[in-house]
C-alpha positions as CSV (number, residue, x, y, z in Angstrom):
1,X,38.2,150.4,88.0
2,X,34.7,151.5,89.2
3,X,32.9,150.5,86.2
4,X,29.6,152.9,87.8
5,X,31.6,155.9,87.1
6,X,31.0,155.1,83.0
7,X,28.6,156.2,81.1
8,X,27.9,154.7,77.0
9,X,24.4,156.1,75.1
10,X,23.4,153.3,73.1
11,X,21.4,153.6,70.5
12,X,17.2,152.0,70.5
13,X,18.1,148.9,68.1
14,X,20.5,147.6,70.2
15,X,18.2,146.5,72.5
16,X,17.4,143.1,71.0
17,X,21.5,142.4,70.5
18,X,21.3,141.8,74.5
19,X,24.6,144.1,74.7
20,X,22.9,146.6,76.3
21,X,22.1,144.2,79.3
22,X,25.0,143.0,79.3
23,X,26.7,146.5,79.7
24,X,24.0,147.0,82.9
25,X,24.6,143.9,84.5
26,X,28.6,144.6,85.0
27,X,27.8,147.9,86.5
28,X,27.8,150.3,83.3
29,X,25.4,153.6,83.1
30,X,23.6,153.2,79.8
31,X,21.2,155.7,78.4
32,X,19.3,154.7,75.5
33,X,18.5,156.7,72.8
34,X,17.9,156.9,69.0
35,X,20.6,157.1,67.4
36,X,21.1,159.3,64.1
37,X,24.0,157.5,63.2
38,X,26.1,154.9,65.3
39,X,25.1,152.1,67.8
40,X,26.6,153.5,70.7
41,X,28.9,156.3,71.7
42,X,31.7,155.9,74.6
43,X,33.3,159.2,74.6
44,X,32.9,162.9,73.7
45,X,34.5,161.9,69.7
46,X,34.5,158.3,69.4
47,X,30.8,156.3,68.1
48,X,30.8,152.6,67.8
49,X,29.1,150.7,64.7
50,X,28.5,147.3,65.6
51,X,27.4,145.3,62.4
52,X,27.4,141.3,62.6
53,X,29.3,139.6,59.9
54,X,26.1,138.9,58.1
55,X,24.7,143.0,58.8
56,X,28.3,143.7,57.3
57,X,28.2,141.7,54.0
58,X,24.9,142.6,53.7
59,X,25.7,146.2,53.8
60,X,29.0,146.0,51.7
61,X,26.5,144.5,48.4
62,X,23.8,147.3,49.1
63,X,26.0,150.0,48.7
64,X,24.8,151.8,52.8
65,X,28.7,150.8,54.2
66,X,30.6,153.6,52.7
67,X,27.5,155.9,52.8
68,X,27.4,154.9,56.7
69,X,31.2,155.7,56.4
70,X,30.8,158.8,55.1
71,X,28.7,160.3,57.6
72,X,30.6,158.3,60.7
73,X,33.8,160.7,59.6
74,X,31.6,163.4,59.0
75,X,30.2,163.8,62.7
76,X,32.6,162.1,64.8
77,X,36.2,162.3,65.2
78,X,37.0,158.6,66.1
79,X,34.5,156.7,64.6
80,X,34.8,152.8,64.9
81,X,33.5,149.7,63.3
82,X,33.5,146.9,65.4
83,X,32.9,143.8,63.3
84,X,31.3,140.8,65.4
85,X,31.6,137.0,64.9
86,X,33.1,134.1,63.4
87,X,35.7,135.3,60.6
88,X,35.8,131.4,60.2
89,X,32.3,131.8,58.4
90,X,33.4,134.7,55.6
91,X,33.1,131.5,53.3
92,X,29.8,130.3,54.3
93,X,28.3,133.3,54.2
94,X,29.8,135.0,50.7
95,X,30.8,133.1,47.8
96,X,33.1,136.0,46.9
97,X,35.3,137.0,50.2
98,X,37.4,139.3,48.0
99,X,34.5,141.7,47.6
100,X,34.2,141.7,51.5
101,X,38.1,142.2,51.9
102,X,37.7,144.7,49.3
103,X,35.6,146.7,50.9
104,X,37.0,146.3,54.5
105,X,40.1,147.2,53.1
106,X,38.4,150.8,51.7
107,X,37.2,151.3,55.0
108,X,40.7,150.9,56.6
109,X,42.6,153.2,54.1
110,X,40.1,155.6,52.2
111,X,38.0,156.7,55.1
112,X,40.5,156.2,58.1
113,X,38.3,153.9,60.2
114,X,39.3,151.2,62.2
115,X,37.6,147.7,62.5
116,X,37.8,146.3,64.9
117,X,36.6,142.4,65.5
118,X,35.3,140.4,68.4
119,X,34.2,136.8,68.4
120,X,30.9,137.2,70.6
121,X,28.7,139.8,72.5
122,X,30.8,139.0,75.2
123,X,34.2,140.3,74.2
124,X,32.0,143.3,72.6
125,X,30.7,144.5,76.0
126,X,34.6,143.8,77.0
127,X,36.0,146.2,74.0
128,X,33.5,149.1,74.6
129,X,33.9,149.0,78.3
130,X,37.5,149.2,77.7
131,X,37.3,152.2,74.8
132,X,34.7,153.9,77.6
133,X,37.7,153.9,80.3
134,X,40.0,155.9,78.5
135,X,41.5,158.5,79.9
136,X,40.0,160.8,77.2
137,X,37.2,159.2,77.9
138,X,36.5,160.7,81.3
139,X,34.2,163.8,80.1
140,X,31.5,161.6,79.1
141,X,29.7,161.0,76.1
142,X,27.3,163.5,74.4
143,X,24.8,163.7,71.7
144,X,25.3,165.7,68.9
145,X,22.3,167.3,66.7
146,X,22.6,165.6,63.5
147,X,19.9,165.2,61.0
148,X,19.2,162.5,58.6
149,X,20.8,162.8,55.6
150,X,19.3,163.5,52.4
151,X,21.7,166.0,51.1
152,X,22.2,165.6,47.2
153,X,26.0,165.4,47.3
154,X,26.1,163.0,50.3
155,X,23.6,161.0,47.9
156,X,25.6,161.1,45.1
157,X,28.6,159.8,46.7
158,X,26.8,156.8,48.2
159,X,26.3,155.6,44.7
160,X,29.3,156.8,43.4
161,X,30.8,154.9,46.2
162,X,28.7,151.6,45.9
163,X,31.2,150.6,42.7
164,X,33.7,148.4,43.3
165,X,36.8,149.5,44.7
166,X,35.6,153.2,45.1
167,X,36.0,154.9,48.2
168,X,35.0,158.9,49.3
169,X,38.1,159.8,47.5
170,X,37.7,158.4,43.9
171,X,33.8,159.2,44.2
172,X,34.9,163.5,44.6
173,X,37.1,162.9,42.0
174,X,34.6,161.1,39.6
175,X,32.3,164.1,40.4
176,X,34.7,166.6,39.7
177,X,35.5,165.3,36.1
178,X,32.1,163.9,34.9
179,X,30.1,166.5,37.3
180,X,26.8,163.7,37.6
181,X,27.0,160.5,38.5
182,X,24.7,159.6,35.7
183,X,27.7,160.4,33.0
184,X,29.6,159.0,35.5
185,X,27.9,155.5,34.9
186,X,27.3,156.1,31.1
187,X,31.2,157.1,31.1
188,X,33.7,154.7,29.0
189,X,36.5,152.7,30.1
190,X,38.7,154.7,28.4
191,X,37.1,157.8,30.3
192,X,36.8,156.2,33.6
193,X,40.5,155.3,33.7
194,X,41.2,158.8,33.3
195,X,40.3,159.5,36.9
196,X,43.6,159.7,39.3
197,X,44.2,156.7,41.2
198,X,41.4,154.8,39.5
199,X,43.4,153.4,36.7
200,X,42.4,150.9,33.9
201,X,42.1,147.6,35.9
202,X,39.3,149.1,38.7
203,X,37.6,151.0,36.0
204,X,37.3,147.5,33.7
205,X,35.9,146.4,36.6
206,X,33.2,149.1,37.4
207,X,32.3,149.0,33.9
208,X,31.9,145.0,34.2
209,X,29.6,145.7,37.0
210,X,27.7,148.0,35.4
211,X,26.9,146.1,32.0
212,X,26.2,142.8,33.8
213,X,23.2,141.4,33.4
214,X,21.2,141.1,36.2
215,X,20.0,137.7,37.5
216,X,16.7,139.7,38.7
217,X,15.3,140.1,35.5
218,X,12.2,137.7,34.6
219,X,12.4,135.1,32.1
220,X,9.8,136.8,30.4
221,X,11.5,140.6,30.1
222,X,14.6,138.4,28.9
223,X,12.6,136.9,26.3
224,X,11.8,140.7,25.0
225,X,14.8,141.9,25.5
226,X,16.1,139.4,23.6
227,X,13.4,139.8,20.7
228,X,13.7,143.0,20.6
């Protein structure tokens, strides 16, 4: 394989992950760019998101996964997550893996997008060489013009989807029924179970989240919420 024949845009922020030196020193053409969405693309339809373990816990409790998701499947045929590191450290990092698997799990069957892990940069630079080398491959990658998105409805379904156990899916549907996601969240169990393929048990659970006491709140504000 003439590994000087393949081209992969990678995206600015990649830079400090050393990947992109990694890809040069075996040969590989890179072109670096700023990325709208994705870390690097390897072909005409198919964009790699690289997220460490830590980048992709972090982004499962902050709600940006399925909005990144969302617009991954919205620009690119083939999107792919590649998840990088030590699945031996879930534990270490999270004191509640189910959430993680959870959302993985969404990511796998409500948007269609495969993750993929690797143990190191390494075997990274080894998986994207390999997706690059396809024969479908062989046109090249391209840019596409896409602008940032702050589109009300994409907006809405990021929250909608930063409940547990909601994907893209459930969040339409919520829409559809409650029409904001503000009577989506002021919605009762009852209400929320209604949903198709919600059901009772998930929407217990969203309505858990939702009522739940934050730890955030100041000694002081709990004092007045309490007095008052």
């Amino acid at each position: 394989m003439n590994l000087s024949n393949l081209r992969i845009v990678v995206d600015e922020r990649e830079r400090k992950s050393g990947i992109p030196d990694l890809l040069k020193q075996v040969g590989i053409n890179t072109e670096i760019k700023t990325l709208p969405i994705g870390d690097y693309i390897v072909a005409p339809e198919t964009v790699v998101e690289r997220k460490s373990l830590h980048d992709l816990l972090s982004s499962v409790f902050d709600g940006r996964l399925f909005d990144q998701c969302s617009r991954l499947k919205e620009h690119f045929q083939f999107p792919v997550i590649l998840m990088e590191g030590n699945l031996d450290e879930i534990d270490e990092i999270t004191d509640n893996p189910l959430i993680f698997y959870g959302a993985v799990s969404s990511v796998a069957l409500d948007f269609k997008i495969p993750i993929i892990p690797t143990p190191s940069a390494t075997h990274t630079v080894k998986l994207l060489i390999s997706m690059c080398s396809r024969k479908d491959a062989t046109k090249g990658p391209f840019l596409k013009k896409i602008k940032k998105s702050n589109d009300t409805q994409r907006q809405q379904l990021s929250a909608l989807c930063s409940l547990p156990g909601v994907g893209e899916k459930l969040a339409i549907r919520m829409l559809e029924k409650f029409g904001t996601p503000l009577r989506v969240f002021n919605a009762t169990t009852a209400d929320l179970s209604k949903v198709e393929g919600l059901g009772d048990s998930r929407a217990k659970k969203i309505k858990k989240m939702l009522e739940t006491q934050s730890n955030h709140i100041k000694s002081s504000n709990q004092k007045t919420l309490h007095d008052s």
